[in-house]
N, C-alpha and C positions, 0 to 999 in steps of 0.2 A: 504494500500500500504506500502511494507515495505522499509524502507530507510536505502539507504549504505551512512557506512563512514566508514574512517580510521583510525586507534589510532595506534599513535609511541609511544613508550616505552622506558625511558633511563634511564639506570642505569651510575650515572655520576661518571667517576674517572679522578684520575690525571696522571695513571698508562696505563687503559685501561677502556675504554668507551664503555659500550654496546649497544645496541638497537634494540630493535624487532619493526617488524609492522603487526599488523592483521588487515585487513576485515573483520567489518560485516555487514550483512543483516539480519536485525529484531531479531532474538534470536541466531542466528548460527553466529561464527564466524572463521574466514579462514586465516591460515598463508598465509601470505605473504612473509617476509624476517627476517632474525636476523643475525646481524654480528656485530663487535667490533672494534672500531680506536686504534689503537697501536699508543700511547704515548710516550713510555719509548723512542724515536730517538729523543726527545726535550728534552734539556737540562734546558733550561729555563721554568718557568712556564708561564710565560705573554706569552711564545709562544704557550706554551699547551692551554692555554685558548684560544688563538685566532683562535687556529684549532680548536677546542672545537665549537667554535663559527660558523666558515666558514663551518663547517661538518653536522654539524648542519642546519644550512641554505638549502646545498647541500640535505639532506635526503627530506626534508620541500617542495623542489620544484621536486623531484623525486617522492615522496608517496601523495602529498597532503594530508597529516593528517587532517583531522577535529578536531580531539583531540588529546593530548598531555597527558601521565601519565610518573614522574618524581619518583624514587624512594628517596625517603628523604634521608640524610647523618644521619650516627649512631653516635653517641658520644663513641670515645673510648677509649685508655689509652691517647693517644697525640694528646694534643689541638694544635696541627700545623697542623695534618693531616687533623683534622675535620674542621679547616680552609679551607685549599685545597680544601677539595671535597662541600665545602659550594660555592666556587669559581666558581668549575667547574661546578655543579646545575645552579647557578645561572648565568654564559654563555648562557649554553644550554636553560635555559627555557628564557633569554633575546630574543635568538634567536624567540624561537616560539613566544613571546609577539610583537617583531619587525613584526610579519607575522599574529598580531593578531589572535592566535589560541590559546583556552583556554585553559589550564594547572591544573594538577592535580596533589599533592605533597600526595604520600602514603609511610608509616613508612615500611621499611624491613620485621619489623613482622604482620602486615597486610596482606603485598603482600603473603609472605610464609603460612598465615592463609588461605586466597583466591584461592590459587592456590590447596594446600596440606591437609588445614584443621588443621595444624601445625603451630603455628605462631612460632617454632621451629627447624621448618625443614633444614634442610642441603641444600644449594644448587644443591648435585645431587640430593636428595629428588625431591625438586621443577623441575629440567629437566628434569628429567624423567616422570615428574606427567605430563609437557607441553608438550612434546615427545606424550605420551600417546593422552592427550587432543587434538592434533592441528591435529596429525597424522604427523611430519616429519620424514628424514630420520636419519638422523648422529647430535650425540652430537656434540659441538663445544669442541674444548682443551681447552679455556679457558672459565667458564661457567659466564660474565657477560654480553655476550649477551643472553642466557636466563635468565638474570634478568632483562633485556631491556627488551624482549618480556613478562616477569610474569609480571613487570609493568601494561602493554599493555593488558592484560588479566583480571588482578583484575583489572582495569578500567570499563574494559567489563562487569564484573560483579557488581562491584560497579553504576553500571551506569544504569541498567537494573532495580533494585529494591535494595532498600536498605535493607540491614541483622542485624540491628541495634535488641541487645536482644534476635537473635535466640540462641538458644544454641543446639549441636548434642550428643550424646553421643558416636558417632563413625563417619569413616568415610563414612560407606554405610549405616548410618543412611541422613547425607548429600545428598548423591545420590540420595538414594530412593524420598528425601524431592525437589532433584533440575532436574529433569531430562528433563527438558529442555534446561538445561546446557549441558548439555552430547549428543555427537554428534549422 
């Protein structure tokens, strides 16, 4: 018997927050939604958090997630920033811990490896490769809700069997090896 759940995906900023949700059932998995909270109208940060938080909650009781994939904050030139989005992760996944739902913290270039096979890839790379995979319609203009739903995706995958020491040497060598992935 195969069993559905649902994974939210959050890509945490202090700017603009994304997040996808897919269904799935046994090896297939089914968009469901991706969309992004616009920040920049908070002036203050304790308030972005606190939306952060509430919005958070609100997705939590709308999707009932069973799981939670968290994309990790990158370290970059300014240690203030990476403060910030250390912040706002750690709202967001308060939130789910508050709702007891377990939580999965994956590095940027993991998800881009997951998705694209590229642990380099560009963001359109990766939309378009989710685009392709999920089957939706229209990119978003700003692409950190499809880094909330690739979250949500290399979850998917991560979750299914572990890829620990595979190595491809392309990417339709990947295919050929996963097509059970492939809808």
């Amino acid at each position: 018997m195969e069993t559905e759940r649902i994974i939210l995906g959050i890509d945490p900023g202090t700017s603009i927050m994304g997040f996808g949700v897919i269904q799935v059932n046994g090896k297939k998995m089914k968009f469901k939604q991706l969309n992004e909270l616009q920040l920049t109208k908070y002036d203050d940060h304790y308030t972005k958090l606190a939306y952060i938080f509430d919005r958070t909650i609100q997705l939590i009781d709308q999707f009932l997630p069973d799981e939670i994939a968290v994309e990790a904050p990158f370290y970059g030139k300014n240690v203030q920033s990476m403060l910030k989005l250390g912040r706002a992760q750690g709202v967001a996944m308060a939130a789910g811990l508050s709702r007891r739902i377990p939580i999965t913290e994956y590095s940027p270039r993991k998800i881009k490896m997951a998705i694209t096979g590229n642990g380099n890839a560009s963001k359109e790379q990766v939309a378009k490769m989710l685009q392709q995979i999920l089957s939706f319609d229209a990119l978003p203009k700003n692409l950190d809700s499809t880094d909330g739903l690739a979250a949500a995706v290399c979850h998917f995958y991560n979750g299914n069997k572990a890829q620990t020491g595979t190595n491809y040497s392309s990417w339709s060598a990947f295919v050929k090896k996963n097509q059970d992935k492939i809808n």
